[in-house]
N, C-alpha and C positions, 0 to 999 in steps of 0.2 A: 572230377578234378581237371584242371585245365592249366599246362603249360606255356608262359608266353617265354619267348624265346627274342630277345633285341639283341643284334650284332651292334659291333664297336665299326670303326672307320674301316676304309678301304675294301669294303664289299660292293662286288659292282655285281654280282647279280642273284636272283632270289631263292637261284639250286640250294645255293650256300645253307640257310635254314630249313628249307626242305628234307635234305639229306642229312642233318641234324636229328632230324626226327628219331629216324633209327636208332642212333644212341639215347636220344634222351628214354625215349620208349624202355630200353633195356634196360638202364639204371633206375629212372625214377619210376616205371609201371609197376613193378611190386610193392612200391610205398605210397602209388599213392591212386590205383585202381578202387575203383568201387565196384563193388558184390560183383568182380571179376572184369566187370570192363575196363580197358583201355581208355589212360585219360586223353581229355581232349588237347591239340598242339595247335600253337596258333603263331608261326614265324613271324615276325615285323620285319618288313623289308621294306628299307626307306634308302640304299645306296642309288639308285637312280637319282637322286633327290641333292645326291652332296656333291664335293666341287670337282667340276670341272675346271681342265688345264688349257688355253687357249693357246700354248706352242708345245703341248704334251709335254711339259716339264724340263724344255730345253733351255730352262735356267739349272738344271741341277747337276753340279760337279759331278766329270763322266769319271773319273777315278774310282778303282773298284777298291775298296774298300780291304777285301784279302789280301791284294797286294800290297799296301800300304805295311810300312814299318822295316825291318831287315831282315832279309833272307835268314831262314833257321829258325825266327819268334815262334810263337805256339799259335800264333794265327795262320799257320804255313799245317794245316791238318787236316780232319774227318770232311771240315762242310765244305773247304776249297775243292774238292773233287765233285762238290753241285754247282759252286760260283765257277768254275774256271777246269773243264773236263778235261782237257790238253794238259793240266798241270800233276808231276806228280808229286807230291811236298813232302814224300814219307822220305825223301833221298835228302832234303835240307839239311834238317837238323836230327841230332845226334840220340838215339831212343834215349827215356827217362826213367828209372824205377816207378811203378805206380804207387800213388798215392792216394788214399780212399775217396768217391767221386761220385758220381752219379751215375746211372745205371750201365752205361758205357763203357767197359772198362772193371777192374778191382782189387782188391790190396794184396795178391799173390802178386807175383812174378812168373812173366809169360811162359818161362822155360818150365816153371813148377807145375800148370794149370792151364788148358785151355781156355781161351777167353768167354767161350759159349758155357764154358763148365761153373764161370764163375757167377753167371746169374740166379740169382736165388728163384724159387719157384714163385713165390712173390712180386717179384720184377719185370716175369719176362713178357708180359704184354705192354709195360712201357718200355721195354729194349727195344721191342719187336717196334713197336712205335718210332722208335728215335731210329734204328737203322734205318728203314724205309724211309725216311725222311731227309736224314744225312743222304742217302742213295737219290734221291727221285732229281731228272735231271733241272739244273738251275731254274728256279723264278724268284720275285724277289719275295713274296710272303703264301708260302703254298696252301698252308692253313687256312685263310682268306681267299687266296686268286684263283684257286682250283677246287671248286666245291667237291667233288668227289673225294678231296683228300678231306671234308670232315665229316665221314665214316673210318675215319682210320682209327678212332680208338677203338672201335665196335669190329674192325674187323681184327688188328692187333688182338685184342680178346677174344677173339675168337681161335685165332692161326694159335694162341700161346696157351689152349685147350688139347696140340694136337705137338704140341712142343716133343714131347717124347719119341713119337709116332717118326715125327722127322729128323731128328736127331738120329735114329736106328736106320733110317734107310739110306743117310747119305755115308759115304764112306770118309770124306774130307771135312775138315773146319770149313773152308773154304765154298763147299758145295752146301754144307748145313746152310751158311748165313747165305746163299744164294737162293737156296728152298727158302728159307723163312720169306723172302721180299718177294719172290715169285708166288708164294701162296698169299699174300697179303694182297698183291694186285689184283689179282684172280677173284679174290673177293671182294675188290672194290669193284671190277670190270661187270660180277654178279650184279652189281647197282647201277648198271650201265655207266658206269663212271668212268673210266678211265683208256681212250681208244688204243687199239693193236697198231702197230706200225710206227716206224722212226725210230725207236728206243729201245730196240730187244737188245742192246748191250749194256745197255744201264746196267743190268742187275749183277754183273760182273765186278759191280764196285763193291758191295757188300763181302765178297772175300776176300779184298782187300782189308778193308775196313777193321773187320771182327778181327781178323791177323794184326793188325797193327794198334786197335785199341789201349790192350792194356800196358803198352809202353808209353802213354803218355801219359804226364801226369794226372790226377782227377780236375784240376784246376780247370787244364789247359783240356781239357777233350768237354768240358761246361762251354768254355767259351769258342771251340768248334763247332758244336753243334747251333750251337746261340749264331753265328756268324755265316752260314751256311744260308746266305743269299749274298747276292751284289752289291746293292749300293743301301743302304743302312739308313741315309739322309730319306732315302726316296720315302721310309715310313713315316717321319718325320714329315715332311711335307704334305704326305696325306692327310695325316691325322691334322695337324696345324688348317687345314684347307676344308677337311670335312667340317671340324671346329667353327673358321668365321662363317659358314656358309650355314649352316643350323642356327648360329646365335644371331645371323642378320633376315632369316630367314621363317624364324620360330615362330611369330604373329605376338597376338595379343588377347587379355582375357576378351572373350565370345568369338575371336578373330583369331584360330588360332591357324599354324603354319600347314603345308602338306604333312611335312614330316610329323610334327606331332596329332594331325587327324587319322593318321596313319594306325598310330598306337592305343589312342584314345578308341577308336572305333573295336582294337580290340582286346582292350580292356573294356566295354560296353559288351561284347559279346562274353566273354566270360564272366562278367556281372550279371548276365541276364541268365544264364543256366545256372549260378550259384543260385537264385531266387527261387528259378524253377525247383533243382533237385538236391540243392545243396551243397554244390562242388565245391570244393579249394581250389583258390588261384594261386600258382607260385610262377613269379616271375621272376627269369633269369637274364641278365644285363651283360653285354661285354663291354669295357671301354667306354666309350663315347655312349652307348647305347644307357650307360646308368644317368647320365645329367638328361638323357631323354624320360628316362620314366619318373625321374624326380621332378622334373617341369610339371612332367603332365599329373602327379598325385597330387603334387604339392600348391600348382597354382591351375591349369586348364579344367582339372575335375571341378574346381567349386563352381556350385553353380546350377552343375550340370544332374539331370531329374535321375538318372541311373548312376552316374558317378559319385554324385554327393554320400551315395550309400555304399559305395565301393570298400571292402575289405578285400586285400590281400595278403594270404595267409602265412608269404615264406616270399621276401625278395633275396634274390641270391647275386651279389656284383663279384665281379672277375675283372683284373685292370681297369680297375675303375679311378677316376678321377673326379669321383662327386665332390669327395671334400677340397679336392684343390680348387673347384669353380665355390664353393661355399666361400672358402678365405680370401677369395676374389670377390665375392658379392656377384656375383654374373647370373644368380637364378631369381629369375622375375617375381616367385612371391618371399624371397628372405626378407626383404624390409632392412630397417637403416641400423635397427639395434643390437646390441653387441652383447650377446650372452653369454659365459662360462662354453657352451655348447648346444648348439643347436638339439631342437626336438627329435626324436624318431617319428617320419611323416605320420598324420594319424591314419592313413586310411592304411599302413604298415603293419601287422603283426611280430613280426619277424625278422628280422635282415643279416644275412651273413655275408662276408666279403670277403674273398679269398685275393692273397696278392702275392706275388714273388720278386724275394727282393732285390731280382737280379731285372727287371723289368722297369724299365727306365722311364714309361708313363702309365704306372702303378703305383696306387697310394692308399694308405691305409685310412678308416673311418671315424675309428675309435676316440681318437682326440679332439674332433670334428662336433662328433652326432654323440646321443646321447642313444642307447639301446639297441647298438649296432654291434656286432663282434667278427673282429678280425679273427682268417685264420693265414697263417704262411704255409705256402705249396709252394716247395720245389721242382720247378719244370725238367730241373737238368740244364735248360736251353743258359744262353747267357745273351744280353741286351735287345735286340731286335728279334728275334723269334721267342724269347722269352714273354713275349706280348700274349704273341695269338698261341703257343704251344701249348697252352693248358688244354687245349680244344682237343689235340691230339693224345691225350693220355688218360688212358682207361682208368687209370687210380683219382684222375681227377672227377670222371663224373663217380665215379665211387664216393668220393669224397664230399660232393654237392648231394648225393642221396642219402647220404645218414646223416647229412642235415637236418632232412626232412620228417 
């Protein structure tokens, strides 16, 4: 079996899918090992490749995005203590009874329930996930810009194995949720990931955090955690920028681009070990990364002496925007004609597409493509981390392996 793995926009460098491995290894290796071995991982790393900023981006409005709107709003919460450390917003506005929400937070009342107490055992490896993340100090897309942080579902699930354990030793709420972020780095830092120094007070924000959770409402702690970076446009601009720079960049049949040689070569290599020993290829997409592997199924494979025989056996997209470039005509072999709904590529067995629909360049397949099935996942996050947050939560590659 062989997983290919294509990132969406704003990856600049190749740790990112490397350290992906980890996770995907832990979810999808028991589904999809043969006579015991570990399937084969095959990262696409093409962000070298996408746009560059010739005045690094000092066209983009320096207004931080947290601050915006009036003193007290629900945007004054959890993530501003990553966008803006200095700030403390829990004195703004007035607590709120909670109201049922996402993992963060729950539908007691804080005086009845500790906020730690209200997570279900089910939960607590995406809590563990979202605190750490609410905490880690400011960048604009962490998921992305700091490879190390995508083992956080993998370690999340791991630290939420030992959730008991820590819970009995600390004596405070406040010191539990400062254990839980402190054991999660520890196990990123085991992946060499994440260096010592600058930041030994960060983790002092998580007993904050857990303290003040379940006073806000579930709404308004989705759209906290979702906002919990700076500037919002900056993804926007990526993405739009990675975009023209792939579709003027892409090539043509026999001539095709870096980026898509990139992919195709391996998708070559795991067509040539399916021959040999009969493996499964399932290939999973972020983003941008789906109009990549559809180019190359759909129009650079034809042709080609090993591609032309290409099955893959399980495509799986995440914020994906395949069908909005479909209803734009923008991929090179759709052709002029206008059918009910486009085919499921053939060299496709399978395609599941998970979206949330709190994710603002997320779109659904279904209406599109013909033998494609949406499913909805709830990141929690709200607009801009609601992109790449799927990366970060354990239930989501849970949920890409009983795909499978």
């Amino acid at each position: 079996m062989t997983i290919i793995y294509v990132h969406g926009v704003n990856v600049r460098t190749p740790e990112h899918g490397k350290i992906l491995e980890k996770p995907f290894r832990r979810w999808f290796g028991p589904r999809l090992g043969v006579n015991g071995a570990e399937p084969g991982y095959e990262p696409v790393y093409w962000g070298d490749h996408g746009v560059k900023f010739r005045w690094n981006l000092a066209s983009r409005p320096k207004t931080q995005l947290l601050r915006q709107g009036a003193a007290g709003s629900a945007m004054a919460g959890l993530g501003s203590l990553r966008g803006n450390p200095d700030v403390t917003p829990f004195d703004r506005a007035a607590p709120q009874p909670m109201r049922s929400g996402p993992v963060l937070g729950g539908p007691k009342d804080a005086d009845q329930m500790s906020s730690l107490a209200l997570v279900r055992p089910d939960e607590r490896a995406d809590f563990i996930a979202d605190l750490y993340l609410a905490c880690l100090p400011g960048t604009v897309d962490p998921v992305v810009e700091r490879p190390e942080v995508a083992a956080l579902a993998l370690a999340a699930s791991m630290i939420a194995a030992k959730w008991d354990e820590i819970m009995q030793a600390e004596a405070s709420e406040s010191d539990r949720a400062r254990a839980l972020v402190r054991a999660v780095d520890a196990e990123l830092r085991e992946s060499r990931a994440i260096p010592m120094g600058g930041a030994a007070d960060w983790f002092a924000r998580a007993g904050e955090l857990v303290k003040r959770a379940p006073l806000w409402p579930g709404d308004a702690v989705s759209v906290l955690l979702g906002e919990a970076r700076p500037y919002a446009n900056e993804l926007f601009a990526r993405f739009t920028g990675d975009v023209f720079t792939y579709l003027t960049q892409r090539g043509e049949k026999g001539l095709p681009g870096h980026i898509p040689r990139l992919l195709l070569a391996a998708l070559r290599r795991a067509q040539a070990r399916k021959n040999k020993a009969g493996e499964k290829i399932v290939v999973v997409s972020h983003s941008m990364g789906g109009q990549l592997v559809y180019d190359a199924l759909t129009y650079f494979a034809e042709g080609d002496n090993i591609l032309d025989k290409l099955e893959v056996d399980h495509w799986i997209s995440f914020g994906s925007q395949v069908s909005l470039f479909a209803e734009m005509g923008m991929f090179l072999g759709q052709g002029a004609s206008d059918p009910a709904k486009l085919p499921l590529p053939r060299r496709v067995q399978a395609w599941t597409n998970f979206y949330d629909e709190n994710d603002p360049v997320g779109f659904v397949m279904e209406p599109v493509f013909e033998g494609v099935q949406d499913i909805r996942y709830n990141t929690g996050y709200g607009l801009a981390l609601a992109h790449t947050g799927f990366l970060a939560r354990p239930t989501f590659f849970q949920a890409m392996a009983n795909r499978l």
